[in-house]
C-alpha positions in Angstrom: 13.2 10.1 11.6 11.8 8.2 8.8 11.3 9.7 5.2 7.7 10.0 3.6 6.2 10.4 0.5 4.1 13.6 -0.4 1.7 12.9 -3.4 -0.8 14.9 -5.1 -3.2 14.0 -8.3 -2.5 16.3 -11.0 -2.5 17.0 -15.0 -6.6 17.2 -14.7 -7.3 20.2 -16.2 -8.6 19.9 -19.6 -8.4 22.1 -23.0 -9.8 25.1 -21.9 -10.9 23.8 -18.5 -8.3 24.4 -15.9 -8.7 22.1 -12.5 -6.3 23.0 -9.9 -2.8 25.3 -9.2 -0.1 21.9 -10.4 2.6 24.7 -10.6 2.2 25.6 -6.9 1.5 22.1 -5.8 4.3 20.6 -7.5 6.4 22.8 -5.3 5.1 21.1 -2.5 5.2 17.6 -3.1 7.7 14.9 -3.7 6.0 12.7 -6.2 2.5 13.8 -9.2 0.1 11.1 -10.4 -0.8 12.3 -13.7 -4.5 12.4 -15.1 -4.6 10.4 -18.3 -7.4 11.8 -20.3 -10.2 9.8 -19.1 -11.5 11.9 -16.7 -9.5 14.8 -16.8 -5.9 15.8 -18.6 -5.3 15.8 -22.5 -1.7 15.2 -24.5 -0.8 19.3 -23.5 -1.8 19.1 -20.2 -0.2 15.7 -19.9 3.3 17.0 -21.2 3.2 20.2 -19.6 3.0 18.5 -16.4 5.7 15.9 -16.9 8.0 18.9 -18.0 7.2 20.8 -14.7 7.7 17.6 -12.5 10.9 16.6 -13.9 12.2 20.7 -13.6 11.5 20.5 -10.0 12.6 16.8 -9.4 8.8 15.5 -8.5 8.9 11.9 -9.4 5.2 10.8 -11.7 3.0 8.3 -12.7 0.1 7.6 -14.1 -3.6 7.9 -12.7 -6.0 6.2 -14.7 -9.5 6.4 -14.4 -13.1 4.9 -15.9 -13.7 6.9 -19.4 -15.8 9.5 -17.5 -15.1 13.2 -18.4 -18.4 14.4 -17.2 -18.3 12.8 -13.6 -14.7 13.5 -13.0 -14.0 9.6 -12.7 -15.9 9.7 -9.8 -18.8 8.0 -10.8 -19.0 3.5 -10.9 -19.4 2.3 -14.1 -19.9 -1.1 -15.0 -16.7 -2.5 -17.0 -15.9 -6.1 -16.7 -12.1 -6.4 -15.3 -11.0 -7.6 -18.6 -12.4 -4.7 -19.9 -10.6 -2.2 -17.3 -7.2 -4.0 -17.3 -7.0 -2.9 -21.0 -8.4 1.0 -20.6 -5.1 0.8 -17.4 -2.8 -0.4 -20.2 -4.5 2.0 -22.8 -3.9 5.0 -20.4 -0.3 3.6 -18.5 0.5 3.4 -22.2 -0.6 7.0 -22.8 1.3 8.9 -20.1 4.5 6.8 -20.5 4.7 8.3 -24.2 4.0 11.7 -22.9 6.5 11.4 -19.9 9.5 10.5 -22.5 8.3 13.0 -24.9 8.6 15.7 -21.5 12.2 14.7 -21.0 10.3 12.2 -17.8 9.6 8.7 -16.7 7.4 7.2 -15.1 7.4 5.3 -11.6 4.2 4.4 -10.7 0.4 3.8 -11.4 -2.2 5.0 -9.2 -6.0 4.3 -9.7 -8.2 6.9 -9.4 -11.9 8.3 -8.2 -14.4 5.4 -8.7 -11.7 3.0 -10.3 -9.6 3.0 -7.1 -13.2 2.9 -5.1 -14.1 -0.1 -6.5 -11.0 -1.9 -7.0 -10.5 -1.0 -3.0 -13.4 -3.5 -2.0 -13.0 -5.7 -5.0 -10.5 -8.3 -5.7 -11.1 -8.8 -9.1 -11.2 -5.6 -10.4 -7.5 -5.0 -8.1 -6.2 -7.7 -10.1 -7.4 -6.3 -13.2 -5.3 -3.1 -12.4 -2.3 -4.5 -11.3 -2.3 -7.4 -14.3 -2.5 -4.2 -16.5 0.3 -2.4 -14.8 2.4 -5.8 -14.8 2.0 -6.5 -18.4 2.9 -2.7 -19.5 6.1 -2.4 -17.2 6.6 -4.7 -14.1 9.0 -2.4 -13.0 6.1 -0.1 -12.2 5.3 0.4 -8.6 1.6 0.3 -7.6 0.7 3.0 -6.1 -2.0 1.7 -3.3 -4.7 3.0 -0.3 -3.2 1.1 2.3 -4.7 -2.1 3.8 -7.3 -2.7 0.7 -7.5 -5.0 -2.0 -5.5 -2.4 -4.4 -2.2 -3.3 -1.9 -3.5 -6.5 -1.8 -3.4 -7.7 -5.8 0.0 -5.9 -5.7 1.9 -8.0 -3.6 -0.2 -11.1 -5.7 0.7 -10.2 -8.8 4.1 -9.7 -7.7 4.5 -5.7 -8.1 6.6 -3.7 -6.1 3.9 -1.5 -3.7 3.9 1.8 -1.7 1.0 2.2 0.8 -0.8 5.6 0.7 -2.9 7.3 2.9 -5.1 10.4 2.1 -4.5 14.2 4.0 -8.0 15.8 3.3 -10.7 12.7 3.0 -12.7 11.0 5.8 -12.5 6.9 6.4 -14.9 4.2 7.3 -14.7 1.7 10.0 -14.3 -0.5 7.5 -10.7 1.3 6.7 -12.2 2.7 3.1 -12.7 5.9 2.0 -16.4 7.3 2.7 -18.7 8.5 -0.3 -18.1 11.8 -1.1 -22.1 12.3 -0.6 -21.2 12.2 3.4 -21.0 15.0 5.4 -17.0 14.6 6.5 -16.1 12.9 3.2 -13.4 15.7 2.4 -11.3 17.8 4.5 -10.5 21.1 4.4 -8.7 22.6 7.9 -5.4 22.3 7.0 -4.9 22.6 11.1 -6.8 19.6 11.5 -5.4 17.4 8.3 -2.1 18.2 9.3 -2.7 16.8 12.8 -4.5 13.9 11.7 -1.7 12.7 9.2 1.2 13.3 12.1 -1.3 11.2 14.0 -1.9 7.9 11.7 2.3 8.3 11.3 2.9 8.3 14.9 0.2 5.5 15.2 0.4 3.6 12.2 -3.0 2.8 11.5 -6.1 4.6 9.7 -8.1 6.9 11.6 -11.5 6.8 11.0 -13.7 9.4 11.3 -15.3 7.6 14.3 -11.8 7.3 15.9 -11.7 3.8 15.2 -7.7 3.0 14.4 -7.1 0.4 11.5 -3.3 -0.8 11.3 -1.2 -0.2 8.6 1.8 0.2 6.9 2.5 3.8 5.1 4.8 4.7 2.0 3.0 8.2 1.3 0.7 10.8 1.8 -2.1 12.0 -0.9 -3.5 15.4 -0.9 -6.1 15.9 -4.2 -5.1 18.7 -6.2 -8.7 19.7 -7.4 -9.9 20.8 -3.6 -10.2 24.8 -3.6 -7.5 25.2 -0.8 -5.3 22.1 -2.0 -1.8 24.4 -1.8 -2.5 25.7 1.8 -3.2 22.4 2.8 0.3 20.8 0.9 2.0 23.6 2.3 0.9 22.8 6.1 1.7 19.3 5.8 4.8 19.7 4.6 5.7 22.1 7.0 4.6 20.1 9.2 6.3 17.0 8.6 9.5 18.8 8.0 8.9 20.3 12.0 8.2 16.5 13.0 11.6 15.4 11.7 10.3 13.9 8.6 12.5 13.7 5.4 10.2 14.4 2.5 11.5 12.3 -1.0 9.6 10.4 -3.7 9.0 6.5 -2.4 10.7 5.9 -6.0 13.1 8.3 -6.8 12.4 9.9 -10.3 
């Protein structure tokens, strides 16, 4: 059988704020994208998390986000795409320092909350992103939800790309992720999310929450480490990929 990336967003605690188990996640997965400080994470939080990847051979990257502490990332705000391919650069820039300082490196960028949302449906703002990524290290792979405009500016801008689905949140028709204001926005059976992956592998293709399949391609699998049950949820998928045949290592090895 084929091998698969398991990815989780971590590093967003903040100060005294903690968001998340990382340790027990990063025991699960195969590859951590790494909160920059811009909606959640700090320098200590950002180090300590590089050091606890690299022990446990989980490959990281950046996830950068609009400057929104308050909302989590997860609200739009209305930056120009000049203006968010330097915050990218500004926060790539950020958590490579921190990754070398841990011992670390960096292999990837992933967007996240709002930034990835919008950049999903708009060109520009892709382009923006991966522009950013290119200009800091072109030997960064963008880290993309499969079959939007994020994997489509990758491949433009000439960036290696891995394809990602997500575990625990609900699609459109459309193939993009639904508001989190809709009922079936997130997950949380890990029965169910564990079926549903094994299903969109099997199938290659999105399913929405209609049942509407969308084709495409799939490099790895994203399970949000800030959901209450995030850990039993990594654990069933990965014990249920292993059961399924699936060989579970980063899509860039660390």
């Amino acid at each position: 059988m084929a091998s698969i990336d398991l990815n989780c967003d971590c590093g967003e605690s903040f100060g005294a704020y903690k968001i998340g188990d990382d340790a027990a996640m990063l025991d699960l997965v195969t590859t951590a994208n790494v909160a920059c400080g811009f909606h959640g994470g700090d320098p200590l939080i950002m180090a300590e998390t590089f050091r606890l990847a690299k022990g446990k051979g989980v490959a990281v990257g950046a996830h950068p986000s609009f400057p929104d502490l308050w909302g989590f990332g997860r609200r739009r705000l209305p930056f120009s795409p000049a203006e968010i391919e330097r915050l990218v650069a500004y926060q790539v820039g950020a958590a490579a320092a921190l990754a070398a300082y841990s011992g670390h490196r960096l292999t990837h960028v992933k967007p996240h909350g709002a930034l990835s949302n919008v950049a999903a449906e708009d060109i520009e703002v892709a382009r923006a992103i991966a522009r950013s990524i290119k200009a800091v290290d072109p030997g960064l792979v963008f880290l993309a939800i499969a079959g939007t405009k994020l994997e489509s500016a990758a491949n433009a801008e000439g960036l290696k790309v891995a394809r990602e689905i997500y575990a625990d949140r609900g699609y459109g028709d459309d193939g993009l992720l639904i508001s989190r204001s809709e009922e079936g926005a997130v997950l949380h059976d890990p029965e169910k999310i564990a079926a549903r992956v094994l299903a969109m592998l099997k199938e290659g293709a999105v399913i929405a929450n209609s049942g509407r399949r969308i084709p495409i391609a799939v490099d790895s699998i994203c399970v949000h480490g800030d959901t209450p049950n995030a850990v039993a949820i990594a654990h069933m998928l990965r014990d249920r990929l292993i059961g399924a045949g699936y060989t579970l290592k980063p899509f860039v090895a660390s």
